[in-house]
C-alpha positions, -999 to 999 in steps of 0.1 A, spaced: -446 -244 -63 -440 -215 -84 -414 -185 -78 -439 -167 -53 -446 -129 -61 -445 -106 -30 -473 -112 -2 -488 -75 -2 -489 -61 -35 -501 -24 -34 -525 -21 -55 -534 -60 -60 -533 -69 -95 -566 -75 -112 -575 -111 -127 -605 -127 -142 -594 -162 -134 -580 -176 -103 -577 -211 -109 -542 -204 -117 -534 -188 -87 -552 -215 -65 -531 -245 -81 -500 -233 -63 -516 -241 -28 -527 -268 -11 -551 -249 18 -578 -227 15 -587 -204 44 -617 -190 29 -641 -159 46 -679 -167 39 -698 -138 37 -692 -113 14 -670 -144 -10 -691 -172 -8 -726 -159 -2 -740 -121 0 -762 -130 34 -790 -147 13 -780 -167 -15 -745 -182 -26 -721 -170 -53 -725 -199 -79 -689 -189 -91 -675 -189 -55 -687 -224 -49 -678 -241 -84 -641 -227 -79 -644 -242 -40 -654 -275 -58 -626 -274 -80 -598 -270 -55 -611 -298 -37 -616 -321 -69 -578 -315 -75 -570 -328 -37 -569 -292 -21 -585 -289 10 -612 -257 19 -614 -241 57 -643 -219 59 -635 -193 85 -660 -171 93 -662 -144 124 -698 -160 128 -704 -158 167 -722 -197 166 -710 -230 168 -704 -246 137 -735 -267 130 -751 -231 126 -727 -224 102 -735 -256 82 -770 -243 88 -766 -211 71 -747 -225 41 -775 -249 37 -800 -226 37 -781 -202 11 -774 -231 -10 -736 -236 -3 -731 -271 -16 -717 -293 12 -690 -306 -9 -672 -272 -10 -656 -272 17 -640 -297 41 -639 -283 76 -656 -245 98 -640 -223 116 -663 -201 139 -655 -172 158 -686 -191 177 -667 -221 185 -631 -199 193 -652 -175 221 -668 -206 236 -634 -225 238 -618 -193 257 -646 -193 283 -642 -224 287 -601 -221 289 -607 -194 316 -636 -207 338 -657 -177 340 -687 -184 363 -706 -154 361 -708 -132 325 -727 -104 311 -738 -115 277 -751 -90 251 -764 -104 217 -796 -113 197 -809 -140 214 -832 -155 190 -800 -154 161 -776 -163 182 -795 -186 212 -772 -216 197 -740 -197 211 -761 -186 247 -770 -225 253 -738 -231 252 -722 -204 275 -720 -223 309 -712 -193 331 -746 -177 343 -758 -147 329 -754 -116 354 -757 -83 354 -724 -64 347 -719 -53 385 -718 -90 394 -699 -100 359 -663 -115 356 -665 -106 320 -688 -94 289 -694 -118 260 -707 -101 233 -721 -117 197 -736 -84 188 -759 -58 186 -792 -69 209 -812 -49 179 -786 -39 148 -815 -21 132 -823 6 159 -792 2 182 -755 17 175 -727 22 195 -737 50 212 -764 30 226 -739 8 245 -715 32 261 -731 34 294 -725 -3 296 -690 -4 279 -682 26 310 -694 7 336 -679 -30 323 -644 -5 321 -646 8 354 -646 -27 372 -620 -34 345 -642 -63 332 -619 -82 297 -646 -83 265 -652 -111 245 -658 -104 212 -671 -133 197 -674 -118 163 -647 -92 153 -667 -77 121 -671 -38 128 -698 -43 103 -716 -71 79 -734 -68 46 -771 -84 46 -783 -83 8 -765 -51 5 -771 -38 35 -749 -29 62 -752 -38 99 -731 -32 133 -713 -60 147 -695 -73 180 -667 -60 167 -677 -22 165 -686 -25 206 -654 -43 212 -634 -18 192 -652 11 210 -646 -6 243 -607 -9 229 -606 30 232 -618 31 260 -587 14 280 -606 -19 275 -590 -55 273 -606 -74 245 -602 -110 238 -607 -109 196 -620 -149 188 -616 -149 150 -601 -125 119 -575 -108 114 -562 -125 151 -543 -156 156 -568 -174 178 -588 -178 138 -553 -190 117 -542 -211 144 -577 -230 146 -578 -231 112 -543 -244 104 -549 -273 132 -582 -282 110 -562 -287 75 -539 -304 90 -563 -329 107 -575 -334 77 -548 -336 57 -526 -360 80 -497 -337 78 -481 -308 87 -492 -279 63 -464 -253 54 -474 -221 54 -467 -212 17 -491 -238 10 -518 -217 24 -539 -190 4 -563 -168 25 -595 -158 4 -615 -123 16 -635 -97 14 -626 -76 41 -590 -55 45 -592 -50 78 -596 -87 90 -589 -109 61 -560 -92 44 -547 -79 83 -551 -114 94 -533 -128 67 -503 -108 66 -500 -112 102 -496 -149 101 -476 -145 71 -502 -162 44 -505 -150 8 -538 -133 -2 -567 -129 -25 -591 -104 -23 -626 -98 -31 -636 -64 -37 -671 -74 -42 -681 -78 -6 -676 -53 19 -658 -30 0 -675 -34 -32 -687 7 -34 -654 15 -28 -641 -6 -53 -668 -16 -82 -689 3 -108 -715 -16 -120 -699 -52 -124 -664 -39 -129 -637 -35 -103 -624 0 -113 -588 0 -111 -583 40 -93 -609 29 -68 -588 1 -58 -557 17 -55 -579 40 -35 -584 13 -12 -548 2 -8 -524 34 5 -493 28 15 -490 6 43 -527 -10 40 -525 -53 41 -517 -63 5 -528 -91 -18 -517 -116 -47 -543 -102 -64 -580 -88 -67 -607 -98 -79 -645 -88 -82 -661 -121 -71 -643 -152 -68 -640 -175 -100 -624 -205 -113 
């Protein structure tokens, strides 16, 4: 490997290209939405650089805070055109929330969520669903209706779940996600909230550990061998969880401003070098670099 430039550069430098950035690692831990599709339709030049890395032997983790199990994933990237061959291995908040409940034997839970988006996660879930006076714990996916619902509309829940000192389980930590350029409210937001509140969440995917450590077990399955960490570069869109959760498991970073944070960031098609530095204050998760969409 090269002489490796800091892990949090503040502002990220700007490049066109990052093919020569990728060469220098052997793992991808790659976010979905916002890099590799927008929420209906994949980035051709996010999937033709994914399918370059792995034509040169590297190997591609998806890991997305999509609360299903992975086949819905492979679902989703199907439908959106993701070719099949650009990555090797999923990583669902989805799958880490179901393994904790499982870990922790919960009998009786108060899930919140959309069924009909998310029913592949419910059939899962084990533990009956109960009311939150008879609940061990809330599992949450998100919003029952993220069109008409907010946060607000949740606190009378979040105070009673927090008065019988009930843990949360976020299975998607997203505050928010971009649909075709629109924003909606995640799990995330009501976990956060419930945070405030005095709350104990259990976080299953980005920026926490539960997400890297999954991930890191995956390449390595894959790959037969132990991968070092320096050999790891963590693709996003998001500061808050992909840069956060990259700098605290000490893996180098690329952003995206083209996703979440693209009208911070992006004036027509061009990331705008003020906005980013906007973006990136002192003490913000830093970057190898930025980019506006991911290319070869």
């Amino acid at each position: 490997m090269t002489s490796s430039p800091p892990r949090g550069l503040l502002p990220p430098p700007i490049i066109a290209h990052a093919g020569p950035l990728l060469e220098n690692y052997d793992v991808l831990f790659c976010d979905v939405w916002g890099v590799v599709h927008d929420g209906v339709r994949a980035y051709p030049g996010a999937t033709d650089a994914l399918l370059r890395f792995r034509a040169r032997g590297g190997t591609v983790v998806l890991v997305t805070n999509a609360p299903v199990p992975k086949f819905r994933v492979e679902a989703m990237l199907e439908a959106r055109h993701v070719p099949p061959d650009a990555y090797d291995a999923i990583v669902s908040s989805g799958e880490i929330a179901l393994a904790h409940l499982s870990e922790q034997a919960y009998a009786r839970v108060h899930l919140i969520g959309p069924r009909g988006r998310d029913g592949a996660f419910f059939e899962r879930v084990t533990a009956a669903n109960v009311a939150v006076a008879d609940a061990e714990a809330v599992v949450c996916t998100g919003l029952v209706d993220d069109v008409n619902e907010t946060v607000e509309t949740y606190k009378p829940l979040l105070e009673e779940a927090r008065a019988r000192d009930l843990p949360f389980v976020c299975a998607n930590p997203d505050l928010v996600v971009d649909v075709g350029g629109r924003l909606f409210l995640c799990a995330g937001a009501l976990a956060d909230a419930y945070v405030h509140m005095g709350g104990t969440v259990f976080w299953a995917g980005k920026p926490h550990a539960s997400a890297y450590r999954t991930a890191k077990a995956a390449a390595e399955q894959i790959r037969d061998a132990e991968v070092r960490s320096d050999r790891i570069l963590v693709i996003g869109d998001a500061v808050r969880t992909d840069l956060a959760g990259a700098q605290g498991a000490g893996l180098d970073a690329l952003f995206i401003a083209g996703g979440i944070h693209r009208h911070e960031t992006i004036s027509g098609d061009k990331l705008e070098p003020e906005k980013l530095a906007r973006l990136f204050p002192a003490g913000t998760p830093g970057a190898l670099a930025a980019m506006p969409a991911l290319a070869w």
